[in-house]
py3Dmol code that shows the C-alpha trace and the ligand (Angstrom):
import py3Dmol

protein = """\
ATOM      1  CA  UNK A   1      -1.682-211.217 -12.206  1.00  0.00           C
ATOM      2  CA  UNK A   2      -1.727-211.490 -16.008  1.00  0.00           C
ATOM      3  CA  UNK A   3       1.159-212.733 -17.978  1.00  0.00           C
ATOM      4  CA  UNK A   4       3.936-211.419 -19.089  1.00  0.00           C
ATOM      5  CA  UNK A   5       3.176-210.013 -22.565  1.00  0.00           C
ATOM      6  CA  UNK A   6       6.417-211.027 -24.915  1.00  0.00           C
ATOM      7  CA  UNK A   7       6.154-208.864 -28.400  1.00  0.00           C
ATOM      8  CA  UNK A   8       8.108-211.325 -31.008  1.00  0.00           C
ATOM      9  CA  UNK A   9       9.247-208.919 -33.852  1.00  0.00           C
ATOM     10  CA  UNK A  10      10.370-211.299 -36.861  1.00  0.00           C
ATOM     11  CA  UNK A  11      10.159-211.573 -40.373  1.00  0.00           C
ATOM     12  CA  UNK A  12      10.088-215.253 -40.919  1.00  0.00           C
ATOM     13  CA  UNK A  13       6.560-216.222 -39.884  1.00  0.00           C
ATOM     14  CA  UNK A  14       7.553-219.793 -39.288  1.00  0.00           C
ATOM     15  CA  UNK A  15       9.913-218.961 -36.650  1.00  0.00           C
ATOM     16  CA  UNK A  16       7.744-216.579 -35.164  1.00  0.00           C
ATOM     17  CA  UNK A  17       5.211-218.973 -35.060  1.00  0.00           C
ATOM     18  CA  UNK A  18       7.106-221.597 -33.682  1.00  0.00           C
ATOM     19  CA  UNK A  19       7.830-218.987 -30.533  1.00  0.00           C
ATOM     20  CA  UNK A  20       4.560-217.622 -29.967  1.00  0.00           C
ATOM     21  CA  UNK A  21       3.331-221.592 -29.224  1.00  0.00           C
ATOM     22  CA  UNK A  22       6.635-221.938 -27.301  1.00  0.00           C
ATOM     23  CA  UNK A  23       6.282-218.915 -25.463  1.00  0.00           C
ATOM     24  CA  UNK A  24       2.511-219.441 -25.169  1.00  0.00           C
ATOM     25  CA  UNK A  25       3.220-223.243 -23.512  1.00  0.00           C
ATOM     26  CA  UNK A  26       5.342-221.323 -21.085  1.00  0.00           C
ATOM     27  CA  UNK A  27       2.476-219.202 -19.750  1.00  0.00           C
ATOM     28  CA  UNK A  28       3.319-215.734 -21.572  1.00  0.00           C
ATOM     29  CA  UNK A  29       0.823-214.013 -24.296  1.00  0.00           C
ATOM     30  CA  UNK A  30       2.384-213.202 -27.248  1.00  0.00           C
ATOM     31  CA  UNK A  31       1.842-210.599 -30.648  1.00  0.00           C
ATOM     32  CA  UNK A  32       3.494-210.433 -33.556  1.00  0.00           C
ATOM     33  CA  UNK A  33       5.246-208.188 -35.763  1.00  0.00           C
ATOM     34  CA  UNK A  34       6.912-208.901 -39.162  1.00  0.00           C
ATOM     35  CA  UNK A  35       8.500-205.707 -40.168  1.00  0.00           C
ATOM     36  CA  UNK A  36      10.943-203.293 -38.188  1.00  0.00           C
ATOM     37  CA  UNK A  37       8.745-200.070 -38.914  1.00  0.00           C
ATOM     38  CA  UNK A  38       5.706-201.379 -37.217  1.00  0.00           C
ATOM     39  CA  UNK A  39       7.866-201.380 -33.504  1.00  0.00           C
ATOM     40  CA  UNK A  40       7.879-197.910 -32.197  1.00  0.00           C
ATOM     41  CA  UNK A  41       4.180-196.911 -32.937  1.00  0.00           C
ATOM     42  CA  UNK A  42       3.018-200.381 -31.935  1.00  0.00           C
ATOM     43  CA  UNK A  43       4.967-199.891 -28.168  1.00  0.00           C
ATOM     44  CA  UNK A  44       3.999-196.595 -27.676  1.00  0.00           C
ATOM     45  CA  UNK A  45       0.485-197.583 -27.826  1.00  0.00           C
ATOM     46  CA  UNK A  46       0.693-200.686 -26.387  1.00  0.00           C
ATOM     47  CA  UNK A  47       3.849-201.527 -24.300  1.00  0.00           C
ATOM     48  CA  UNK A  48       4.861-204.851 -23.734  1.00  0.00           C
ATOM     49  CA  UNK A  49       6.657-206.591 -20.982  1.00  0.00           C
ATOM     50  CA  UNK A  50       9.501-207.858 -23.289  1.00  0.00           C
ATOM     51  CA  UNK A  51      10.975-207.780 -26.599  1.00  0.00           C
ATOM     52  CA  UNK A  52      12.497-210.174 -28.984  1.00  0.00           C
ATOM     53  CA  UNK A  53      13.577-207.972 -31.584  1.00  0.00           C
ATOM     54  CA  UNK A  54      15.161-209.736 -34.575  1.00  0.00           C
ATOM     55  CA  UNK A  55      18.182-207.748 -36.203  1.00  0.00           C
ATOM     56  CA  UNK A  56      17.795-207.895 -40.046  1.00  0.00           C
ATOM     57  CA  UNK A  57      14.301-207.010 -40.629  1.00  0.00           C
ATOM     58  CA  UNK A  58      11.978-204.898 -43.259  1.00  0.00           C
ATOM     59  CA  UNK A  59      11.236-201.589 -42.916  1.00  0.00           C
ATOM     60  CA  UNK A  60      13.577-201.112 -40.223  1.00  0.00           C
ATOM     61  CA  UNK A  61      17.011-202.383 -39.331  1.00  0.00           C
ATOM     62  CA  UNK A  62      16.256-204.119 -35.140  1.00  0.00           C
ATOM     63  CA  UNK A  63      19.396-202.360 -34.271  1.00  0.00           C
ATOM     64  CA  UNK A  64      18.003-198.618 -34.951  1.00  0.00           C
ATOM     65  CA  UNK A  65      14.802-199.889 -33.705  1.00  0.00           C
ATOM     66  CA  UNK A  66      15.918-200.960 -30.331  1.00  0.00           C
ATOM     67  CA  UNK A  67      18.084-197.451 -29.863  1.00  0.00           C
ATOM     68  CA  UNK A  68      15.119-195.781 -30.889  1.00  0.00           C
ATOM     69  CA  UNK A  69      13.245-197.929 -28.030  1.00  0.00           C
ATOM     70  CA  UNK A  70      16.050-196.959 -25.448  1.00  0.00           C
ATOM     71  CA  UNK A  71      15.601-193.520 -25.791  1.00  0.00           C
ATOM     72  CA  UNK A  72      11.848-193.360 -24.272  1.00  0.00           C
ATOM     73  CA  UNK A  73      11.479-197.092 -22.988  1.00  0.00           C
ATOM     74  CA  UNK A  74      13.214-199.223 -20.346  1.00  0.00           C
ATOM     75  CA  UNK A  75      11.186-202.244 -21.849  1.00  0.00           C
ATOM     76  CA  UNK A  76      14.131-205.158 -21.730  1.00  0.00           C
ATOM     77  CA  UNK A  77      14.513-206.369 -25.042  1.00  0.00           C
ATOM     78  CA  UNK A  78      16.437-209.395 -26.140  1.00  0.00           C
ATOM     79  CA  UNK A  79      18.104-209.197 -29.490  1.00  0.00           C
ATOM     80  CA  UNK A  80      17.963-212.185 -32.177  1.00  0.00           C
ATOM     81  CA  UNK A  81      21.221-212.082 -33.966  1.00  0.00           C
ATOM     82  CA  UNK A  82      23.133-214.395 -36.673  1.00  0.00           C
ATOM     83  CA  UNK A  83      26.120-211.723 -36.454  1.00  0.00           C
ATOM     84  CA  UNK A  84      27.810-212.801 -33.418  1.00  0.00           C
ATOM     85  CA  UNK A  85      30.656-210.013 -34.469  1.00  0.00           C
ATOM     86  CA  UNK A  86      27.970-207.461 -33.300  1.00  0.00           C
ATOM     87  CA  UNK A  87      26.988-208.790 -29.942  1.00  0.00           C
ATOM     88  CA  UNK A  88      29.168-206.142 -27.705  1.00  0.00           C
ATOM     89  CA  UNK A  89      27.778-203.364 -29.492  1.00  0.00           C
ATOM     90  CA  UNK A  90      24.329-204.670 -29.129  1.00  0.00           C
ATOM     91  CA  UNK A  91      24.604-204.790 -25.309  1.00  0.00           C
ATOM     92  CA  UNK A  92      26.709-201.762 -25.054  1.00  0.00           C
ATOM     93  CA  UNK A  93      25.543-198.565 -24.371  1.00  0.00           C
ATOM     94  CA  UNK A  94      24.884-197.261 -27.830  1.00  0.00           C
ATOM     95  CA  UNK A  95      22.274-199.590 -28.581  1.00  0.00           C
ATOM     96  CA  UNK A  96      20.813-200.841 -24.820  1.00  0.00           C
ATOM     97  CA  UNK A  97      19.833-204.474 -25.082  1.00  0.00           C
ATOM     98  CA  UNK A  98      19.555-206.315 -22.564  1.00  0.00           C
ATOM     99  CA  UNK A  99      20.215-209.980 -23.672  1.00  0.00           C
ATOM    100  CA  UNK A 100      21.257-211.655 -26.964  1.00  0.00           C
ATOM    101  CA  UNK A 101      19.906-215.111 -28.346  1.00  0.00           C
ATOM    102  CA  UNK A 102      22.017-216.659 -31.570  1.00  0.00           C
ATOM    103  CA  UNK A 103      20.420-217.706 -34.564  1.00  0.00           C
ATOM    104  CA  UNK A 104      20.044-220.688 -34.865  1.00  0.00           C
ATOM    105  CA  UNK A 105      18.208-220.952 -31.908  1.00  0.00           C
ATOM    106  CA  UNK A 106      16.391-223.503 -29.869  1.00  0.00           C
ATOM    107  CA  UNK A 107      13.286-221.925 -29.193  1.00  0.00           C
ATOM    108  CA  UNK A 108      13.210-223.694 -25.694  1.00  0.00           C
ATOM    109  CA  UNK A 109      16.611-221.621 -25.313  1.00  0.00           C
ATOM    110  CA  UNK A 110      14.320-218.501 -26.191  1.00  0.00           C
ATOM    111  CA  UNK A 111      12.008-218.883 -23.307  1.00  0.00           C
ATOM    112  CA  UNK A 112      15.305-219.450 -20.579  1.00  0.00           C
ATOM    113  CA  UNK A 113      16.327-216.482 -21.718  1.00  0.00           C
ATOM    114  CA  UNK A 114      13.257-214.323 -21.584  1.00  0.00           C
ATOM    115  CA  UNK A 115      12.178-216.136 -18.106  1.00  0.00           C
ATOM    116  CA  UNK A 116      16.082-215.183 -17.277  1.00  0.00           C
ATOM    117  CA  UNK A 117      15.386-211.664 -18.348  1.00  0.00           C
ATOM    118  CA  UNK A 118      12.004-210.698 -16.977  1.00  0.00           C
ATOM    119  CA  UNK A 119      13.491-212.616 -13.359  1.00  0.00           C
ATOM    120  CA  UNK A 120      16.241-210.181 -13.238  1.00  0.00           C
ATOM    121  CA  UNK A 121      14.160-207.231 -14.047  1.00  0.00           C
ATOM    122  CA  UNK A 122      11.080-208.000 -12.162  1.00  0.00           C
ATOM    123  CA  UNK A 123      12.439-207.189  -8.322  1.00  0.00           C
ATOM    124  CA  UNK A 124      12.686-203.499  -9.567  1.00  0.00           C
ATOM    125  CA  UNK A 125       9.760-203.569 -11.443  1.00  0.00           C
ATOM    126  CA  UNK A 126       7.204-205.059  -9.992  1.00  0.00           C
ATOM    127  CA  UNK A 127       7.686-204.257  -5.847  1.00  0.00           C
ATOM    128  CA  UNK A 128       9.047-201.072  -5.671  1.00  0.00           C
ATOM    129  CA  UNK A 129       8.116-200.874  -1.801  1.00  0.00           C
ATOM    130  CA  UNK A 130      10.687-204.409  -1.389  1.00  0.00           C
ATOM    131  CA  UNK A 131      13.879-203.619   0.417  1.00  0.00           C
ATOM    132  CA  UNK A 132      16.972-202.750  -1.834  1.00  0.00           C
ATOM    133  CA  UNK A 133      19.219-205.192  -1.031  1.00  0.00           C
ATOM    134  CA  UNK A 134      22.294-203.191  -0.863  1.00  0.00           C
ATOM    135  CA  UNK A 135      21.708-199.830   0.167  1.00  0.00           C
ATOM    136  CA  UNK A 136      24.527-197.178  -0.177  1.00  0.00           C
ATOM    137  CA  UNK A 137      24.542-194.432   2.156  1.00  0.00           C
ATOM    138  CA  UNK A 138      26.604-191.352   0.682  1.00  0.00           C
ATOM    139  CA  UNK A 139      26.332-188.687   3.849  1.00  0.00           C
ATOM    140  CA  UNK A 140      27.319-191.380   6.272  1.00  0.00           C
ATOM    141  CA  UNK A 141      29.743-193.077   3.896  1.00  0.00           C
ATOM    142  CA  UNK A 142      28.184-196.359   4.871  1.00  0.00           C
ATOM    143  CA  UNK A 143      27.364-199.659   2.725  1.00  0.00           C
ATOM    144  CA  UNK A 144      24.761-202.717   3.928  1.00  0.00           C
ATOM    145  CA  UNK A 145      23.778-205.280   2.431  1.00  0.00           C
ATOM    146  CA  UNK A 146      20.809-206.992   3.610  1.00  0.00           C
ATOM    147  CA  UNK A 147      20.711-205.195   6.231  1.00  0.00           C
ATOM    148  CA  UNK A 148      24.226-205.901   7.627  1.00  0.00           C
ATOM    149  CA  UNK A 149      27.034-203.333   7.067  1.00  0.00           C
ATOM    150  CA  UNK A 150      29.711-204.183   4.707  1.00  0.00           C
ATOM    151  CA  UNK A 151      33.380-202.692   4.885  1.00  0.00           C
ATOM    152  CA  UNK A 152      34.277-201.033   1.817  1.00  0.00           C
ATOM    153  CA  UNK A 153      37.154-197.938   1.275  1.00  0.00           C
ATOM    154  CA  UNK A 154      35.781-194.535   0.012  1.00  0.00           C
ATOM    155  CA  UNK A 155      36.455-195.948  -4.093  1.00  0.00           C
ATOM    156  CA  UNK A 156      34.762-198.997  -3.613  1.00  0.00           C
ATOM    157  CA  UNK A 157      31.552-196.938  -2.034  1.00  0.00           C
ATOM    158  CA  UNK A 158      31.393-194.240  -4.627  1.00  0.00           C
ATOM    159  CA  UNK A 159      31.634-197.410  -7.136  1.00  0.00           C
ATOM    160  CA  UNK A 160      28.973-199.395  -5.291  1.00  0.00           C
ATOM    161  CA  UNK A 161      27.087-196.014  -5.387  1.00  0.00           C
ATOM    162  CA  UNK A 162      27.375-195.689  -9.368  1.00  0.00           C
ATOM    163  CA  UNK A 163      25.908-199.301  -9.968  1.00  0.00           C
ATOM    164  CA  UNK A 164      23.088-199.197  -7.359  1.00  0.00           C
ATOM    165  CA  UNK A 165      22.182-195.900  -9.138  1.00  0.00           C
ATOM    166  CA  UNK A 166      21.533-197.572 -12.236  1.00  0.00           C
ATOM    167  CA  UNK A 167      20.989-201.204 -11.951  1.00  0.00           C
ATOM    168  CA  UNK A 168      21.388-202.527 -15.417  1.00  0.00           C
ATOM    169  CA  UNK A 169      23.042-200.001 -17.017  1.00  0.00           C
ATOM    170  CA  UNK A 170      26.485-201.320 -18.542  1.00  0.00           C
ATOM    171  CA  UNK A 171      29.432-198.491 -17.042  1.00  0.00           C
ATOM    172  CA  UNK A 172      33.040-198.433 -19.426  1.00  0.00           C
ATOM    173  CA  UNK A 173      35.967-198.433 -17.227  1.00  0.00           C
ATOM    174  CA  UNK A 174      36.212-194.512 -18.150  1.00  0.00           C
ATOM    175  CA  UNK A 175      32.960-193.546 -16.990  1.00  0.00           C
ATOM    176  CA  UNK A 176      34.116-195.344 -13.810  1.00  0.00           C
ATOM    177  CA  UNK A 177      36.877-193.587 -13.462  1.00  0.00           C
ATOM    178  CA  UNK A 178      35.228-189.956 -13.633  1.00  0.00           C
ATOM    179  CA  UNK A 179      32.659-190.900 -10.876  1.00  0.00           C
ATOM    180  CA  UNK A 180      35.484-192.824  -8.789  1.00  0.00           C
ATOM    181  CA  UNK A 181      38.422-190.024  -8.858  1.00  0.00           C
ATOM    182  CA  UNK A 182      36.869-186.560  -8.407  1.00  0.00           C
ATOM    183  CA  UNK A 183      40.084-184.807  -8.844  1.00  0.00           C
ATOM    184  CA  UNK A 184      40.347-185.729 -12.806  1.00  0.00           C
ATOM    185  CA  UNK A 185      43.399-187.724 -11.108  1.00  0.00           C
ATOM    186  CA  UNK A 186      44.665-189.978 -14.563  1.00  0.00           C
ATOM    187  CA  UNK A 187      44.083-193.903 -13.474  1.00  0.00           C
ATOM    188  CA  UNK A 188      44.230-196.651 -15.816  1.00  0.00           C
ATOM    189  CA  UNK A 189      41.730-199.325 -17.180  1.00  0.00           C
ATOM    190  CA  UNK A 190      43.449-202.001 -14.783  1.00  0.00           C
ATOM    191  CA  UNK A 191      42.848-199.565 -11.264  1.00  0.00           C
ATOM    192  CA  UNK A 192      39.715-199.659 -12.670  1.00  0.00           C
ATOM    193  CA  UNK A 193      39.092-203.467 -13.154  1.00  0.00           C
ATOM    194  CA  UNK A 194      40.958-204.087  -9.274  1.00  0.00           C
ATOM    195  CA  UNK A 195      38.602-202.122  -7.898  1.00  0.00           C
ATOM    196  CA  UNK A 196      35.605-203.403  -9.202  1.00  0.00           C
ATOM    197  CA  UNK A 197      37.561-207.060  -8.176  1.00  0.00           C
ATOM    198  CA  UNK A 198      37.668-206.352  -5.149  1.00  0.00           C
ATOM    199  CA  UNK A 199      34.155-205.063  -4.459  1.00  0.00           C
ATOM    200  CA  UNK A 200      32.778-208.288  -6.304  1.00  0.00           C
ATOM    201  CA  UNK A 201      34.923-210.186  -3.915  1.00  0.00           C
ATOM    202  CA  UNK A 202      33.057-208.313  -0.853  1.00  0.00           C
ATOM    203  CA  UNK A 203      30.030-208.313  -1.718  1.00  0.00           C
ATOM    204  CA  UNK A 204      30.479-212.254  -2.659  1.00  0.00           C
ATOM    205  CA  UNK A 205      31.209-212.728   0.619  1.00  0.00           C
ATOM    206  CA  UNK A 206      27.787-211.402   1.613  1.00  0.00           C
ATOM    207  CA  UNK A 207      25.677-212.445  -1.221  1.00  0.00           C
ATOM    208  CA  UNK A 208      27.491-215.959  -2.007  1.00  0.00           C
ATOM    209  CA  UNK A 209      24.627-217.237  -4.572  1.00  0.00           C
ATOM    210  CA  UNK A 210      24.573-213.959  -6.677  1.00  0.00           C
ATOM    211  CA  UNK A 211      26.982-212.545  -8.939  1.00  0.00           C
ATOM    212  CA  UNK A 212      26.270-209.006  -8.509  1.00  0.00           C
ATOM    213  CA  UNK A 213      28.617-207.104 -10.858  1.00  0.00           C
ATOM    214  CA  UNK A 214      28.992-208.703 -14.232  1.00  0.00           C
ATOM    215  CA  UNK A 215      31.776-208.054 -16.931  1.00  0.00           C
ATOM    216  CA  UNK A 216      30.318-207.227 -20.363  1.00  0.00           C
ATOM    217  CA  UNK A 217      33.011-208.080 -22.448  1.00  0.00           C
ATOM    218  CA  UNK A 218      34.692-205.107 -24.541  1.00  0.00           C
ATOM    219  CA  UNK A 219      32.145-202.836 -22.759  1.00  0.00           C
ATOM    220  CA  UNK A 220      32.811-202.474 -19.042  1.00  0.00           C
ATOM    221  CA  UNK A 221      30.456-203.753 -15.974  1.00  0.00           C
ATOM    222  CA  UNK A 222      26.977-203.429 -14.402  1.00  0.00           C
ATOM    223  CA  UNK A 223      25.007-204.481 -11.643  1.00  0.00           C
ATOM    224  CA  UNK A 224      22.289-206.922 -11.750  1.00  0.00           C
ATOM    225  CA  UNK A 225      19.928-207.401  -8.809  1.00  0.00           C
TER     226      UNK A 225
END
"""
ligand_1 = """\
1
CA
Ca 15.085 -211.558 -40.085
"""
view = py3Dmol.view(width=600, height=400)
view.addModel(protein, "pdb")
view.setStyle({"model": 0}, {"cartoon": {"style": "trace"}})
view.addModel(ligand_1, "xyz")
view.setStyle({"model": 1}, {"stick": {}})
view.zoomTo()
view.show()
């Protein structure tokens, strides 16, 4: 297998540098881009296996860049901020990240979080043939989880349903809502955030090591296998 190719978009070469020998010590090959332009053309071409896009760049702000790169690419990408105020909108989604690191940064804190990343993501992308772990049966109304049936009421199914759909993707309580209550019934934020409670506390009970649903603060939840 080759490494994990990790495509370091920053303008400050010395940091850049400074991660591609980090990142390279780790086992990963590396490129380099200094300017936000050069992204979109250089991943169509040649796509890597992760991103760490820097947000104030030339040519081309990281934030358009990486909603630009959501709208064709599931590539993760892991934003490099020094504007902590924009972190929720970063990983909302509007603009699809997947991680954040904070400038300043230890670059040994970089390479946790893109081994972090590319663990989480690899299950789904690398061995599609593996066994879901939770698989959510709509016709039978039934829920297992490795392989053992778990007990859930017809809100916390459709809700399991919605996050196994689209592992990853970050749900607001409203777009919760419209998949959980198929009569338009009017429910608010908090029946929202109960049921997702007590569907984390279920599938805890299964899963103990893994924290399946994960609150995004300001933004909603999503599941992470
Ligand atoms: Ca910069």
């Amino acid at each position: 297998m080759t490494a994990p190719l990790i495509l370091i978009v920053e303008d400050e070469a010395k940091l850049a540098r400074v991660l591609e020998e980090y990142l390279q010590q780790s086992g990963f090959r590396t490129e380099h881009l200094a300017r936000g332009d050069l992204v979109i053309p250089h991943v169509r071409k040649e796509p890597p296996d992760l991103i760490l896009l820097d947000l104030m760049l030339p040519g081309r702000d990281g934030m358009e860049v990486c909603r630009e790169l959501r709208q064709f690419s599931s590539i993760p990408i892991i934003m490099v901020t020094a504007r902590i105020d924009e972190i929720d909108r970063l990983l909302g989604l509007e603009i699809g990240a997947d991680d954040y690191v904070c400038k300043p940064y230890s670059p040994r804190e970089v390479v946790a979080r893109v081994k972090a990343v590319l663990r989480r993501l690899d299950p789904r992308l690398s061995d599609q043939s593996q066994q879901p772990i939770i698989k959510v049966d709509m016709v039978s109304f039934e829920a297992h989880i490795g392989g053992r049936k778990i007990d859930l009421t017809p809100v916390e199914l459709r809700l399991l349903n919605t996050f196994v759909e689209y592992p990853g993707q970050v749900f607001s309580r409203g777009q919760l809502m419209d998949k959980l209550y198929l009569d338009n019934r009017v429910v608010t934020d908090r029946t929202v955030d109960s049921h997702v409670k007590n569907l984390r506390r279920k599938l805890i009970e299964h899963l103990p090591e893994q924290e399946l649903i994960r609150s995004v603060y300001g933004v909603g939840y999503k599941l992470e296998l």
